[in-house]
VOTORRO-943557 format. One record per residue (C-alpha): x, y negated, z negated; residue number from 1; residue in three letters. Coordinates in pm, whole numbers, plus 32768, in hexadecimal, padded with zeros to 4 digits. Example, Ala and Ser with C-alpha at 12.3 -4.5 7.8 and 13.67 -1.06 7.14 Angstrom:
<filos>
<<84CE, 81C2, 7CF4>, 1, ala>
<<8557, 806A, 7D36>, 2, ser>
</filos>
This chain:
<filos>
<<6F18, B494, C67B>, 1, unk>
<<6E41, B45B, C527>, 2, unk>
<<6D4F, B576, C4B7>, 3, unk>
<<6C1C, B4DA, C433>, 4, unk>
<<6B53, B61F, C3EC>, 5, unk>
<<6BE5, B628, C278>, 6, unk>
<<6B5C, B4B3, C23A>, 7, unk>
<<69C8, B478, C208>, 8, unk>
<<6918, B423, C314>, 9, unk>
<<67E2, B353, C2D1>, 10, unk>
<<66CB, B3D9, C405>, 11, unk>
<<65E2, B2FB, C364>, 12, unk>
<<66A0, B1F6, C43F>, 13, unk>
<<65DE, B2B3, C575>, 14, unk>
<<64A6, B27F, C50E>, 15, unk>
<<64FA, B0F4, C48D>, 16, unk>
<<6587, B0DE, C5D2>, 17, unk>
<<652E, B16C, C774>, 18, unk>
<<65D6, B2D1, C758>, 19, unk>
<<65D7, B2B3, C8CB>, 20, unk>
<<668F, B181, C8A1>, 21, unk>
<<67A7, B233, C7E6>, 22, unk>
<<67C7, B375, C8D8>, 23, unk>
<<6789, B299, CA0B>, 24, unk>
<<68C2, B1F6, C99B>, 25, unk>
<<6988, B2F6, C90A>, 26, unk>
<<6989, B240, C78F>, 27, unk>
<<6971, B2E5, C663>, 28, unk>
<<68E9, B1FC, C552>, 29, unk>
<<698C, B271, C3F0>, 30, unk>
<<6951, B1C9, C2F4>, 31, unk>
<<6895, B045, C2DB>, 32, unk>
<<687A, AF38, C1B8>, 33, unk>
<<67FA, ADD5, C19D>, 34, unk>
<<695F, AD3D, C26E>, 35, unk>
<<69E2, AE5E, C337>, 36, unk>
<<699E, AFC5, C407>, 37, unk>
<<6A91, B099, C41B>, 38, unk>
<<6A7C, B179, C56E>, 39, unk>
<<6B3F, B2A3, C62D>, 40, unk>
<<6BB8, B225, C76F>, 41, unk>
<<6C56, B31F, C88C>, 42, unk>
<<6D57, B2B5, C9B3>, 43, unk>
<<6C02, B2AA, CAB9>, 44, unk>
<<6AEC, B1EF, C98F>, 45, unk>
<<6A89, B098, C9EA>, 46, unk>
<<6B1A, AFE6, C8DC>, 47, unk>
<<6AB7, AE87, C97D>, 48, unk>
<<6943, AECF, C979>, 49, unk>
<<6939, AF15, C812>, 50, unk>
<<6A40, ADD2, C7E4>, 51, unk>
<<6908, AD0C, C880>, 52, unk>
<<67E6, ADB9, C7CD>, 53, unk>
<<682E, ADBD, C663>, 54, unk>
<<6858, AC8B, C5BD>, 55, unk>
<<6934, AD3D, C49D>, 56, unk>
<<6AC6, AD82, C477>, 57, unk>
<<6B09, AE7E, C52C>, 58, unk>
<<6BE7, AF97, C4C9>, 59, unk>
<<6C53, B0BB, C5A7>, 60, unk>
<<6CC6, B212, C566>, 61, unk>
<<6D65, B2A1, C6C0>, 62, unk>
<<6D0D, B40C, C6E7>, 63, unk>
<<6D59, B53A, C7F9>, 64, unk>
<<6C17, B528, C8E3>, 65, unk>
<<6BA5, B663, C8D6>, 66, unk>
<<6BA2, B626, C769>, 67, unk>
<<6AEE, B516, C752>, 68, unk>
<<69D1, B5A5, C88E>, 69, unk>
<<69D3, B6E6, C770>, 70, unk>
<<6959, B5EF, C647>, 71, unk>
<<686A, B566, C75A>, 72, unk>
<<67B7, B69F, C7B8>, 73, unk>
<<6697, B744, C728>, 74, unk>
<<6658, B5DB, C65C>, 75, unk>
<<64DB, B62F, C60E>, 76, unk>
<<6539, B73F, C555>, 77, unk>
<<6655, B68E, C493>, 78, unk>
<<6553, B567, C46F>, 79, unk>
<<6470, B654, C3C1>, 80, unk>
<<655C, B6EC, C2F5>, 81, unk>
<<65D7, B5BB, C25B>, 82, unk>
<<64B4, B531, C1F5>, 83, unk>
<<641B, B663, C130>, 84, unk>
<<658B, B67F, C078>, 85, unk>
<<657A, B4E6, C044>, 86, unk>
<<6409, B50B, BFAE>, 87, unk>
<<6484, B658, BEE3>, 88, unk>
<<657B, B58A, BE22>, 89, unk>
<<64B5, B428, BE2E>, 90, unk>
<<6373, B4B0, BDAC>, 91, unk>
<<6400, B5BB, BCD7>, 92, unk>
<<6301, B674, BDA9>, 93, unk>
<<63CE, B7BC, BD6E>, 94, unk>
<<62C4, B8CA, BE29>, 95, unk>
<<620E, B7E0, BEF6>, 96, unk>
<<6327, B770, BFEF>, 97, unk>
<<640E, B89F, BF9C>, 98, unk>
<<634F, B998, C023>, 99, unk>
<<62DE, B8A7, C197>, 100, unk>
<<6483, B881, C17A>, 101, unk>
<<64E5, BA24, C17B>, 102, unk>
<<63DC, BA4F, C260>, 103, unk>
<<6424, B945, C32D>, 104, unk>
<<65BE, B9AC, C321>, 105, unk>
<<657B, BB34, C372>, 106, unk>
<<64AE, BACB, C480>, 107, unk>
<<658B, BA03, C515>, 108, unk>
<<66AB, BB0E, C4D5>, 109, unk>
<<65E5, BBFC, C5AB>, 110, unk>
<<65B0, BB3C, C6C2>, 111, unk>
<<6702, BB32, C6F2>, 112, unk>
<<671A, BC96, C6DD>, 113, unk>
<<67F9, BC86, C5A4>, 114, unk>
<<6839, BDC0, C4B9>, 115, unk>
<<68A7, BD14, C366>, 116, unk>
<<686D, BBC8, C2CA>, 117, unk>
<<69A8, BB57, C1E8>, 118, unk>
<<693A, BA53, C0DB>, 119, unk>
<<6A6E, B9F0, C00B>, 120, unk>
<<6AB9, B895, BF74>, 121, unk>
<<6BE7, B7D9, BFE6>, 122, unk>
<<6C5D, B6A6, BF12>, 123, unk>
<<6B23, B5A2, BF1E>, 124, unk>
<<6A50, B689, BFF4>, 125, unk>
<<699E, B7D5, C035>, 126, unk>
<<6A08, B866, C18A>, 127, unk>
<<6907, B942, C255>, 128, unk>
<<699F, BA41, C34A>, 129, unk>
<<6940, BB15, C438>, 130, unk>
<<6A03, BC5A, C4C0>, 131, unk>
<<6993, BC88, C623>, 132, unk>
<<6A22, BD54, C720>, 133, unk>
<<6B38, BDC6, C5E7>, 134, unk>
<<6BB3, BC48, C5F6>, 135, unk>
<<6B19, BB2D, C4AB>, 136, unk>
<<6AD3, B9EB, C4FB>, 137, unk>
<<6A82, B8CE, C3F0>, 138, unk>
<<68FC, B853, C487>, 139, unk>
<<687D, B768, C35B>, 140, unk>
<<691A, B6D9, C21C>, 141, unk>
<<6883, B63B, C10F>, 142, unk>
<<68F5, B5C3, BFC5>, 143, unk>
<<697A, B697, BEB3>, 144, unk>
<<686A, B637, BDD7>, 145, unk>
<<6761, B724, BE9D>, 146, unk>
<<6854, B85C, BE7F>, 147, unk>
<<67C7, B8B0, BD23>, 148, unk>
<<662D, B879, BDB7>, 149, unk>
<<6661, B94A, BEE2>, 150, unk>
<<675F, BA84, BE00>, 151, unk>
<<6633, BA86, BCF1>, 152, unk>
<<652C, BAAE, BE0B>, 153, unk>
<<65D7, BBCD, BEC5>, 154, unk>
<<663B, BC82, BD62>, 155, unk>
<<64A1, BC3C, BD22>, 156, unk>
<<642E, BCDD, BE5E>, 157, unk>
<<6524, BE07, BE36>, 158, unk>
<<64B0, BE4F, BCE9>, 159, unk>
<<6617, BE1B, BC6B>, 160, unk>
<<66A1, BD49, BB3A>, 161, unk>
<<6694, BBDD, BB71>, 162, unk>
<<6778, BB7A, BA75>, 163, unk>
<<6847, BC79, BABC>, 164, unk>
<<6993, BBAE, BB83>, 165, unk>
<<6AB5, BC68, BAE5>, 166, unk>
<<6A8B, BDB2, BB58>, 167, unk>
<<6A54, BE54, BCD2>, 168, unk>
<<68E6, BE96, BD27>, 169, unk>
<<6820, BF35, BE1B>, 170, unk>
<<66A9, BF70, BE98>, 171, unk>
<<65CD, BF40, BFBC>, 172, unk>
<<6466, BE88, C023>, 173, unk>
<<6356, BE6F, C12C>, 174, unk>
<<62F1, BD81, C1FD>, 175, unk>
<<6212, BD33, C2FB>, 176, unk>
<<62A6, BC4E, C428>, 177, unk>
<<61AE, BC00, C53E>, 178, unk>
<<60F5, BD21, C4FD>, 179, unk>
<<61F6, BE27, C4D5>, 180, unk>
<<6271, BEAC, C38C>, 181, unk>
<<640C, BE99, C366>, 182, unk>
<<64BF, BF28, C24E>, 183, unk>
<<65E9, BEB4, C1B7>, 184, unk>
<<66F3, BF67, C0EA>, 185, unk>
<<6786, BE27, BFEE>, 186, unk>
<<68F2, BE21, BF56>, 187, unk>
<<695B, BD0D, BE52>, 188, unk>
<<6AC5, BCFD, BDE7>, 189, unk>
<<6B63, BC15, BCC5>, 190, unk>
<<6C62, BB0D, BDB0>, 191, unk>
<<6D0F, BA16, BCD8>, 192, unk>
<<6C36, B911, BD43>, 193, unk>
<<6AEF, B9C0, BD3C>, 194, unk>
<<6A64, BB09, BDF4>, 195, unk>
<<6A91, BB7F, BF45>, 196, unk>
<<693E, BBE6, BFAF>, 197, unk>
<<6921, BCE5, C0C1>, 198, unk>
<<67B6, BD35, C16F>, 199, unk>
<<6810, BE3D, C260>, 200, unk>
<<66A6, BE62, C37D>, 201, unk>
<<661D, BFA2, C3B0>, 202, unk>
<<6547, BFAC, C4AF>, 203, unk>
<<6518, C0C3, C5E6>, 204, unk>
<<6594, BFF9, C6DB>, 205, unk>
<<66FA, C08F, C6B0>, 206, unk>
<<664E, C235, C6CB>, 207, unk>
<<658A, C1C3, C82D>, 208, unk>
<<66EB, C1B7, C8D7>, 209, unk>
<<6726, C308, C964>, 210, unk>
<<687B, C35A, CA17>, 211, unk>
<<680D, C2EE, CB56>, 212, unk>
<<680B, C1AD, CAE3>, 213, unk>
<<6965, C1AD, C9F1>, 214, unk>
<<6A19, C127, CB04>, 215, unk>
<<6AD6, C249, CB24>, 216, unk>
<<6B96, C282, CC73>, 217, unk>
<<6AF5, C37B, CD6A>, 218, unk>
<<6BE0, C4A7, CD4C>, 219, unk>
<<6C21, C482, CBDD>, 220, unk>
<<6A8D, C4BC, CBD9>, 221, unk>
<<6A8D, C5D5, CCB1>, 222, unk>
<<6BA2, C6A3, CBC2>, 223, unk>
<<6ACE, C640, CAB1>, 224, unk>
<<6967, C69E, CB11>, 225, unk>
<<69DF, C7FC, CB7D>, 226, unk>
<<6A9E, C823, CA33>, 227, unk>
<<6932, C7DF, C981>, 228, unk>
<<6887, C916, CA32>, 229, unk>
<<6972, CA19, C968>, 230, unk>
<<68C9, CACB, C86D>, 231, unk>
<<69CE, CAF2, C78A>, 232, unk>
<<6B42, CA5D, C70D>, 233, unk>
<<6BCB, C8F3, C68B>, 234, unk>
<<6B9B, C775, C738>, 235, unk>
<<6C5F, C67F, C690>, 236, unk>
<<6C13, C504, C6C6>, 237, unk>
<<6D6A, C441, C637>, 238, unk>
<<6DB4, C2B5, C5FF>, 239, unk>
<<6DE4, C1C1, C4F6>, 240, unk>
<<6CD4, C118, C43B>, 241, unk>
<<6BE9, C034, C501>, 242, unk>
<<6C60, C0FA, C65C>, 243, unk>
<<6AE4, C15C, C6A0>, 244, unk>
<<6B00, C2E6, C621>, 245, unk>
<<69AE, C2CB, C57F>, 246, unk>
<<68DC, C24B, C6C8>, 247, unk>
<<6989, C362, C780>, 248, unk>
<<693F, C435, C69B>, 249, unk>
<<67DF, C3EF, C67F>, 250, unk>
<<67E5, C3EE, C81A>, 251, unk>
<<682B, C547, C826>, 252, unk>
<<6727, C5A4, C72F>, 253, unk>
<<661B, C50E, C80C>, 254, unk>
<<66B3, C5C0, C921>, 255, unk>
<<66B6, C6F6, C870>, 256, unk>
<<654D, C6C4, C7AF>, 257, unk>
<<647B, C7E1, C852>, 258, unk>
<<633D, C8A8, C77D>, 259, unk>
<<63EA, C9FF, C7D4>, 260, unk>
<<6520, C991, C708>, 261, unk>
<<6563, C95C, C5A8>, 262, unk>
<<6635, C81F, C551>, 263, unk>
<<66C8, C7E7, C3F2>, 264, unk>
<<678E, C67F, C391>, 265, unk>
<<681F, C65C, C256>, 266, unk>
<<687A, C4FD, C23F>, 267, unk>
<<68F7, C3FA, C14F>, 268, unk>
<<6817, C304, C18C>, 269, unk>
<<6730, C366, C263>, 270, unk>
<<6749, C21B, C33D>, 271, unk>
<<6637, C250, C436>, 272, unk>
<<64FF, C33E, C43B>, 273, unk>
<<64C7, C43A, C544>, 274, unk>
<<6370, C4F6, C57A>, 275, unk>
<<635A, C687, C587>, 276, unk>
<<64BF, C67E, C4C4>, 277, unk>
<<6518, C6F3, C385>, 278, unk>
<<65E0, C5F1, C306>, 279, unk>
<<6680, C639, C180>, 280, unk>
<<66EF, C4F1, C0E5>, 281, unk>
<<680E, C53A, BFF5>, 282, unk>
<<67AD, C4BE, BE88>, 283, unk>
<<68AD, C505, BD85>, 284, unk>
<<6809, C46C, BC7A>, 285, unk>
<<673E, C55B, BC69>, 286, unk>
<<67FB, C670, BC9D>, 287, unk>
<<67D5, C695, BE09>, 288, unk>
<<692B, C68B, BE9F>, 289, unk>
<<69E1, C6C4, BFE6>, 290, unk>
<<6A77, C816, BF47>, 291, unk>
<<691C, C88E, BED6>, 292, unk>
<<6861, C850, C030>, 293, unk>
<<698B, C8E7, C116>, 294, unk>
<<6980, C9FD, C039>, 295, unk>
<<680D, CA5F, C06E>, 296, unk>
<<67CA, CA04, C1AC>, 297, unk>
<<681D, CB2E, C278>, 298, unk>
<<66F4, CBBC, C1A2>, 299, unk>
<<65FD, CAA0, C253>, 300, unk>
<<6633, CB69, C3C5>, 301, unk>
<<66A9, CA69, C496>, 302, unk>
<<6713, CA61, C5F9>, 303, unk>
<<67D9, C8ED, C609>, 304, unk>
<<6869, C869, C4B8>, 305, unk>
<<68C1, C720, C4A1>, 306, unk>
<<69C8, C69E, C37A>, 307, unk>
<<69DF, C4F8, C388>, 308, unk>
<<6B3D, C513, C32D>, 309, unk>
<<6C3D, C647, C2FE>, 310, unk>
<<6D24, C5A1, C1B1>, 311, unk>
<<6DB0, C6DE, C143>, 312, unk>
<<6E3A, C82D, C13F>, 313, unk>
<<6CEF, C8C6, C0D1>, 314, unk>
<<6C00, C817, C1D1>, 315, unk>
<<6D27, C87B, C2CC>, 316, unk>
<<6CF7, C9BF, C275>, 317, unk>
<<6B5E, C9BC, C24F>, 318, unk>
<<6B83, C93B, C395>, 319, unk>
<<6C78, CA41, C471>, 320, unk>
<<6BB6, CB59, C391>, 321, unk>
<<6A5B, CAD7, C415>, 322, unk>
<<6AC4, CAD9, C596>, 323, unk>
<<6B71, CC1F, C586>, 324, unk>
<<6A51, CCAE, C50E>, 325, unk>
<<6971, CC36, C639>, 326, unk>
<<6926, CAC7, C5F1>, 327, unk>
<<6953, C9A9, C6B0>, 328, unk>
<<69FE, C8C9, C591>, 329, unk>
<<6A0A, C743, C617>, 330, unk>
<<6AEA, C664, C53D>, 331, unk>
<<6BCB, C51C, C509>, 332, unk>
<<6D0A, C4F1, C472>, 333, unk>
<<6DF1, C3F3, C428>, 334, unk>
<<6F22, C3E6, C517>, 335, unk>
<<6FCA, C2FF, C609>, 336, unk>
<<6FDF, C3FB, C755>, 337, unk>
<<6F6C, C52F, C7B5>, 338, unk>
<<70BE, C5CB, C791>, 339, unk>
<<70F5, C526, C65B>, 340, unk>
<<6F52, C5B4, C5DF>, 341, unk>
<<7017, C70E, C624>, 342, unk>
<<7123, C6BD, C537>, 343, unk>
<<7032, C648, C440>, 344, unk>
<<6F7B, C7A6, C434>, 345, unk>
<<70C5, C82E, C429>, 346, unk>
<<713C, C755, C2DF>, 347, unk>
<<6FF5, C7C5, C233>, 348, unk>
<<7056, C926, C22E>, 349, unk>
<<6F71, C9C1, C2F6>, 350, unk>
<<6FAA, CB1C, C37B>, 351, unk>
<<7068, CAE2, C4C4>, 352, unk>
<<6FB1, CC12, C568>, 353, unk>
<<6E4E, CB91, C4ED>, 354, unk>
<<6E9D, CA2F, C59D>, 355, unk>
<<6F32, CAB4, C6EF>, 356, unk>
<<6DD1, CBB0, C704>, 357, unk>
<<6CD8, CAB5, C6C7>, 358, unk>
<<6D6D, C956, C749>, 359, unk>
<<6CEF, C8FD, C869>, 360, unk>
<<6CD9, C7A1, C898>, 361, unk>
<<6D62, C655, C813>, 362, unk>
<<6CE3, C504, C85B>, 363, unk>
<<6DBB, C3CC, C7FD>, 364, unk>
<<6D23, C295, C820>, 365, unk>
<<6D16, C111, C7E4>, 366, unk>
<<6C27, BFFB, C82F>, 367, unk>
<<6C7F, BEF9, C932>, 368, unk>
<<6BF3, BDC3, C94A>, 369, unk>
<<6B45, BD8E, CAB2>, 370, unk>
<<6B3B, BC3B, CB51>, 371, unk>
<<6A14, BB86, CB31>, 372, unk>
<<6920, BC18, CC52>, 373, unk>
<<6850, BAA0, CC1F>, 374, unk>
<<697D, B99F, CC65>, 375, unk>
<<6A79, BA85, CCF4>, 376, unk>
<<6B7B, BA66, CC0E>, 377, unk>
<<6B40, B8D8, CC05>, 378, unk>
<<6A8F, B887, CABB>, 379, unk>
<<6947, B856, CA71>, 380, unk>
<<683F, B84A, C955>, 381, unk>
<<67DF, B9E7, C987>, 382, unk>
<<697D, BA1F, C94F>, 383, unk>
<<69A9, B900, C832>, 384, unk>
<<6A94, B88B, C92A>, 385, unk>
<<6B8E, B993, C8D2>, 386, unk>
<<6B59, BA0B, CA49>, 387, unk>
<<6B04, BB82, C9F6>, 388, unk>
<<69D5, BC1B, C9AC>, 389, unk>
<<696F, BD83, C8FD>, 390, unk>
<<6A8F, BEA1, C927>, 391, unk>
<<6AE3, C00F, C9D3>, 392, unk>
<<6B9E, C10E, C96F>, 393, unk>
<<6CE5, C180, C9EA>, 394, unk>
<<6D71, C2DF, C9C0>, 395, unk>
<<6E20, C41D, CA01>, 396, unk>
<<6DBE, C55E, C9F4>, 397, unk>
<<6E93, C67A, C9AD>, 398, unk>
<<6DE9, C7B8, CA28>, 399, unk>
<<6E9E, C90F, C945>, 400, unk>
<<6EDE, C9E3, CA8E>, 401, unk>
<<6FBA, CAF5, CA57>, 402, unk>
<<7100, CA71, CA51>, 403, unk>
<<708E, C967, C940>, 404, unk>
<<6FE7, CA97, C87C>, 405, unk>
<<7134, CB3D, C894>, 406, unk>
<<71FE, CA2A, C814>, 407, unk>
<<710E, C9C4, C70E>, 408, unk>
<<7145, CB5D, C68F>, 409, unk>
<<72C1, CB71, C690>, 410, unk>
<<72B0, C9F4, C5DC>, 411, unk>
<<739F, C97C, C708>, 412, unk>
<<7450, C846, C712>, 413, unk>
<<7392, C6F8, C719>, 414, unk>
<<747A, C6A5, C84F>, 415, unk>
<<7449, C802, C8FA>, 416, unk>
<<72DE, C7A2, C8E4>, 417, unk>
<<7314, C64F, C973>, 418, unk>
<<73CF, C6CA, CA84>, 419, unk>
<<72BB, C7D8, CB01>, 420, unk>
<<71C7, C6B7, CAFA>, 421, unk>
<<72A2, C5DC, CBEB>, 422, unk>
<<72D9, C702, CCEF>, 423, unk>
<<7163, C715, CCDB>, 424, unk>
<<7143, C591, CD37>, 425, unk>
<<7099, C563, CBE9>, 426, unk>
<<6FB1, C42A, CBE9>, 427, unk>
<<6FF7, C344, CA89>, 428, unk>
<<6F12, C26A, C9EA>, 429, unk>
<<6FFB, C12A, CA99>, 430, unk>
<<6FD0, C1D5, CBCB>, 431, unk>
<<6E4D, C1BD, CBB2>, 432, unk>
<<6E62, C06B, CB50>, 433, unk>
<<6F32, C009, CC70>, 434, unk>
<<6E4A, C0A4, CD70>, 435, unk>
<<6D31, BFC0, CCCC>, 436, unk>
<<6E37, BEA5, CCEC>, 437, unk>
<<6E57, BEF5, CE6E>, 438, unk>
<<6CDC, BEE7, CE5E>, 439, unk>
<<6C9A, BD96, CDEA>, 440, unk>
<<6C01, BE13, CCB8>, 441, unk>
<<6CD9, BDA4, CBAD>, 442, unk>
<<6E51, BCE0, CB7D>, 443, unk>
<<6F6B, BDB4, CB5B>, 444, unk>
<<6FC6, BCA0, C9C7>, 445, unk>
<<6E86, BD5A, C986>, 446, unk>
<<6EEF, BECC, C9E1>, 447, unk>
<<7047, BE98, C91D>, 448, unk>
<<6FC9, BE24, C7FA>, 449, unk>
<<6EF5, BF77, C7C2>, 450, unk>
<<6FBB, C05D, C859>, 451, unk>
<<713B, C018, C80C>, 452, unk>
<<7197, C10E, C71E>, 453, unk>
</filos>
């Protein structure tokens, strides 16, 4: 089958033409001149209605039919879309369809609950993606010609350089969407075609989950929640990049938010804003590093200190020192499994005694994507027809009882560990995705593809 979503599709066609017409039949008009229409056909369109209606040559493009119901949904937004980016370049009307165009486009990326719109120019055209639920998806295309209108407006907005196109830059801007202010953190990186613009959303909506609602399994929860009532020692949450590490750990800081308790974050960037919270954003630029913060902030009194991301020996260190001395220390770190997050402190060089005193909980996680609670796992407009829709989180949890504390002290053999953990009926991160498999919550293509390792 043909992809059509890296051709131009002309939706002025649906307003020339009954849009009803076109979904009612499953057609997807392309692209039309004075002789001929070209149109996107599927195995169930009827082909011999349009045959009848349009006296034109007809040319067909056969396409999967989810596909083709995808490029069909949501039309009144691409509708819109397309015309302020035709008037942009027709009437050289650079701000006055530009700006109805973002607006238009981030609005449309929220609604479908999306965290990053990709803008990147592909051979005649400039793609616009959006990441949601940690997957992109290509949702409008126009021609290459409007990359440069809609690169200059962002840089504009995000008081960067806008002839600047050689050279990585990043900034941020405001806007207001239906009445709510969003912020957005921009990237721009030189391709060989053009840039690769990046707005990444930052809005609250991420901070009101708590970790009832993670999707976490019921026991997992349990060991967790009583691990958050010590007072003192180390919680490590562990998994790759984009495995959901940053809404858990901003779950456990609303858990943990409480007047009679001091809270310290030092983070890098500070992603989401949380009331009654000191949050530190690290700004080396001027001076204000990781190093310099970690080092000071024992002097601030704090009873829970949070660190976005342990990268080295000396935050290691900052770290174990900090919950030794009576502080409830909450980080993440980068590592596969919770056996393997053990090994990790170990290759940083941290005092083996300091780690087997103050560990006392890791968390390894992923995301999984759940099937779509509107279709059930059918397809439909609220999943893009991928079938899925928004994601939970999968772990283990590796509680440091005695044993563990032991072993982590006489730096015992990675197998030794292993073994303990198997006589102990040890619950992996598969496992818990296999248990939502039993469920009906998920596919088990899904659970393998985040958590083979």
């Amino acid at each position: 089958m043909k992809t059509i979503l890296k051709s131009l599709i002309d939706y002025s066609l649906f307003e020339k033409y009954d849009k009803n017409y076109f979904i009612n039949n499953k057609i997807l008009p392309i692209y039309e001149n004075d002789i001929s229409i070209k149109v996107a056909v599927c195995k169930s369109s009827k082909v011999e209605t349009i045959k009848n209606d349009f006296n034109k040559v007809l040319s067909f493009v056969q396409i999967d039919e989810f596909e083709l119901l995808f490029l069909l949904s949501h039309i009144n937004k691409k509708i819109l879309l397309y015309s302020y980016a035709f008037k942009a370049i027709s009437q050289n009307s650079f701000e006055k369809y530009i700006d109805k165009f973002l607006e238009e486009l981030i609005s449309f990326s929220i609604d479908l609950r999306a965290s990053d719109i990709h803008i990147e120019q592909y051979k005649e055209l400039v793609l616009f993606k959006f990441r949601i639920d940690g997957r992109l998806k290509t949702f409008f295309a126009f021609s290459c010609e409007f990359f440069k209108l809609i690169s200059s407006y962002i840089k504009l907005i995000s008081n960067l350089d806008m002839t600047q196109v050689r050279l990585p830059l990043d900034g941020r801007f405001s806007l207001n969407i239906e009445n709510k202010k969003y912020d957005f953190r921009v990237s721009s990186m030189p391709t060989l075609e053009a840039e690769s613009i990046v707005l990444r959303i930052l809005d609250n909506k991420n901070i009101n989950k708590n970790l009832q609602t993670l999707g976490l399994s019921t026991n997992l929860l349990e060991i967790l929640n009583k691990t958050l009532k010590l007072t003192q020692g180390l919680i490590l949450i562990s998994g790759p990049t984009g495995s959901g590490k940053t809404t858990t750990l901003y779950s456990i800081l609303q858990e943990l938010d409480s007047e009679e308790k001091k809270i310290i974050t030092v983070e890098d960037p500070i992603e989401y804003k949380i009331d009654s919270i000191c949050q530190i954003p690290i700004n080396s630029k001027i001076g204000l590093s990781f190093e310099l913060v970690l080092k000071n902030i024992l002097r601030q009194d704090p009873d829970i200190i949070f660190i976005g991301e342990i990268r080295d020996k000396f935050s290691l260190d900052i770290a174990l020192q900090a919950s030794l001395t009576g502080h409830l220390v909450i980080a993440s770190i980068h590592a596969n499994s919770a056996v393997e997050t053990i090994l990790r402190l170990i290759d940083l060089q941290a005092d083996p005694f300091l780690i087997s005193s103050t560990l006392k909980l890791v968390m390894a996680q992923r995301l999984v994507l759940n099937y779509c609670k509107f279709c059930g796992s059918v397809g439909c407009p609220k999943c893009n027809y991928t079938k899925y829709y928004d994601r939970s989180t999968i772990a283990e949890i590796l509680k440091v009882d005695e044993t563990i504390s032991s072993m982590i002290f006489k730096k015992s053999d990675i197998n030794e560990l292993k073994n303990y953990l198997t006589r102990i009926n040890f619950k992996t991160i598969l496992d818990d995705g296999k248990q939502k498999v039993e469920q009906n919550q998920t596919s088990l293509e899904e659970v393998y593809k985040v958590a083979s390792f």
